[in-house]
C-alpha positions, 0 to 999 in steps of 0.5 A: 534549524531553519524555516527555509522551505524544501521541496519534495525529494521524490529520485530515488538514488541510482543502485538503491531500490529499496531506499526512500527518495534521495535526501529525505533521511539527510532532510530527517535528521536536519529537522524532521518537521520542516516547511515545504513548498507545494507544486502549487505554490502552497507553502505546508510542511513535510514530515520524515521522523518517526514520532512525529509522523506517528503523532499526526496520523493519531490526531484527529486535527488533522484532515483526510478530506481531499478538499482539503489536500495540497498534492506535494508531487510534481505534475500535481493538479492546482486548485481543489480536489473533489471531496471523496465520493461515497465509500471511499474511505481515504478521504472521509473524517470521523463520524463518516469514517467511522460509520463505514469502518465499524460496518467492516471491523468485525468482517475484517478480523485476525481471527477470520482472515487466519481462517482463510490461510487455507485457501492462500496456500491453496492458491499459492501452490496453485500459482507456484505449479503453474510457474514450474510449469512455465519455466524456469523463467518467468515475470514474478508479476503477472503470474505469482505476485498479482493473482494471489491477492487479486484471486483473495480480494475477488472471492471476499467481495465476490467479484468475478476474477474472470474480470481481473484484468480489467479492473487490474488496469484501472486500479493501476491508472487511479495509482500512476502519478504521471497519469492525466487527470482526464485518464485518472477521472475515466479510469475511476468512472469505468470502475465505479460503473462496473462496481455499481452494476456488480452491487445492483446484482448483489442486492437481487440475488446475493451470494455468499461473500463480502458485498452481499452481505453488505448490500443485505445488512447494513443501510449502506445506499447503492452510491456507497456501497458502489463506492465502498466495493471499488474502494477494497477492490482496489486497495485489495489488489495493488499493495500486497502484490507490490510488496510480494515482488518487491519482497521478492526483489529484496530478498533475493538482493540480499541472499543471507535473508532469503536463506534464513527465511527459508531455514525457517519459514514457520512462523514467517510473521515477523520476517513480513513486518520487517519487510514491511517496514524496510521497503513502506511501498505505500511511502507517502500520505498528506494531511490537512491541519484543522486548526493550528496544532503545536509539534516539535517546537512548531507551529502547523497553521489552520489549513496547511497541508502536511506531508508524511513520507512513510518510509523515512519514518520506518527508516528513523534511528530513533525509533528502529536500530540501524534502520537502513538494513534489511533484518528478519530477525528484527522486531519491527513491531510498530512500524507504519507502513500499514498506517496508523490511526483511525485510517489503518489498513483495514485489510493488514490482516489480510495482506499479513496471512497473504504474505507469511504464506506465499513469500516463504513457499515460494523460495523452499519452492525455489531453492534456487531462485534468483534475477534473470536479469540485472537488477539495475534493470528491474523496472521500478514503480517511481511513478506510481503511488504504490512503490514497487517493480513493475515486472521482475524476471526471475529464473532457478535451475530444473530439478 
């Protein structure tokens, strides 16, 4: 072992899209709990392997708050964050997270999100009519990958999809890395007053989805119901259509896992986790030691912020056998790429039917689907919270 800081590996190696960053599994099985120097001088830690960042996200020691937060990527601002703003869950602790999360458990089960299958395969065949209409090239991005969920998200809030690319733009500014701080702080202000004068309407005449219901039954104020409301858009919109194209890019990069989808499409469950587990496109989350905390033969001290890189985790030999591959018959059970802990994706079971729906209907759509391009020129998300492509030309043959 040795106490000699790293910084944090964010390349990721040339010809390998799906793989976390260069040197974050050679840094794993070094010592998967190691120091880590901050681009901001702070001297924390970073965690790779599996049990231990398994470990953190289920200890309430450890801080969500980003008052709290050292940001481990280069460009990161120095000096405090801003505490999270009403609603935004990320960055609340227990009790506060806890009153929101208990407010939408029960509009957020598997049983209700199954009863919205339906209307996933119908706006899936939607989608998938209008790209045989377009083709037989298209951008998977914008016209299948990005209004699948985007079309969910609106309808369970009640958010006019008429808007989408508005808000669409903000979302993908408050995700982008190498973004100013002032364009971030701008795109957040627009969302957070387009959400407020959406709640306002909602509190007055309320219709039949998500926000109203909120803004009927709880004791939720205008500030955090405007909070909560941007907080789900948002997370709504961006992760499941990153992970629909870049499933799509991994499938068709490895062509004996899109035939057996395709063979058998019904239940696609457990191909979706290990998907999920292989490509961890929400890759890395930090945290802040409340007091010291003893893990792994070390010592994280009071106030020290700790990196957990989500997807060398996934990719633990520990934990998943020969993890580097792409295989839809493993059981991937237990991976954490929706998180783990209190803060666990409140919308997995969403993002769940969205997937086993779309990914299997869109290549027994497309048989013959395939890169319209090389894929070394598939642009890929490296600067962006949110790993993923930002288009994906594809193409088939005509019937």
């Amino acid at each position: 072992m040795t106490d000699h800081p790293v910084t944090l590996p964010t390349e990721r190696a040339a010809g390998c899209p799906f793989d976390p960053a260069a040197g974050l599994g050679r840094l794993r099985e070094e010592q998967p709990l190691r120091r880590m120097t901050y681009p901001d001088g702070h001297v924390g830690w970073l965690a790779t392997g599996y049990p231990e960042v398994r470990a953190i996200l289920a200890d309430p020691r450890f801080s969500s708050r980003y008052e709290l937060l050292h940001l481990p990527f280069p460009g990161s601002p120095e000096g405090p964050l801003p505490p999270a703003p009403p609603g935004d869950m990320t960055g609340m602790d227990a009790p506060e997270h806890t009153r929101f999360r208990r407010l939408l458990m029960g509009r957020f089960t598997v049983r209700r999100m199954r009863l919205l299958a339906e209307r996933v395969e119908e706006i899936t065949a939607e989608r998938l009519d209008s790209m045989e209409r377009q083709g037989p090239g298209v951008d998977l991005v914008p016209v299948f990958a990005q209004p699948i969920p985007a079309l969910m998200i609106c309808e369970l809030l009640g958010v006019p999809y008429a808007d989408q690319e508005t808000f669409q733009r903000q979302a993908a500014t408050l995700m982008s890395m190498d973004v100013p701080m002032e364009e971030r702080g701008a795109a957040m202000t627009g969302l957070m007053e387009y959400m407020h004068a959406l709640v306002l309407g909602k509190r007055a005449e309320p219709t039949d989805d998500l926000l109203s219901d909120l803004a009927q039954d709880s004791d939720l104020t205008v500030e955090e119901l405007t909070g909560l409301g941007a907080f789900l858009l948002a997370a709504g919109l961006d992760t499941t259509a990153n992970m629909l194209a870049h499933g799509t890019f991994a499938l068709l990069s490895n062509p004996a896992q899109a035939a057996a989808l395709r063979a058998e499409p019904e239940p696609a469950g457990q191909a979706v986790e290990e998907l999920m587990r292989y490509l961890s496109i929400a890759h890395t989350t930090v945290k802040a030691a409340l007091e010291d905390v003893e893990l792994a033969g070390q010592v994280i001290g009071a106030g020290e912020s700790v990196t957990l890189a989500l997807d060398a985790a996934n990719r633990d030999p520990r934990r998943f056998d020969d993890p580097d591959a792409l295989d839809l018959h493993r059981a991937a059970t237990g991976h954490l790429a929706f998180g783990h802990g209190i803060h666990q994706c409140l919308g997995q079971q969403l993002a769940r039917v969205e997937m086993t729906v779309a990914l299997p209907a869109l290549l027994t759509r497309f048989p013959t689907l395939r890169l319209a391009v090389d894929p070394k020129d598939v642009p890929l998300r490296t600067d962006m919270n949110i790993y993923g492509v930002h288009s994906l030309p594809v193409a088939w043959d005509e019937a």
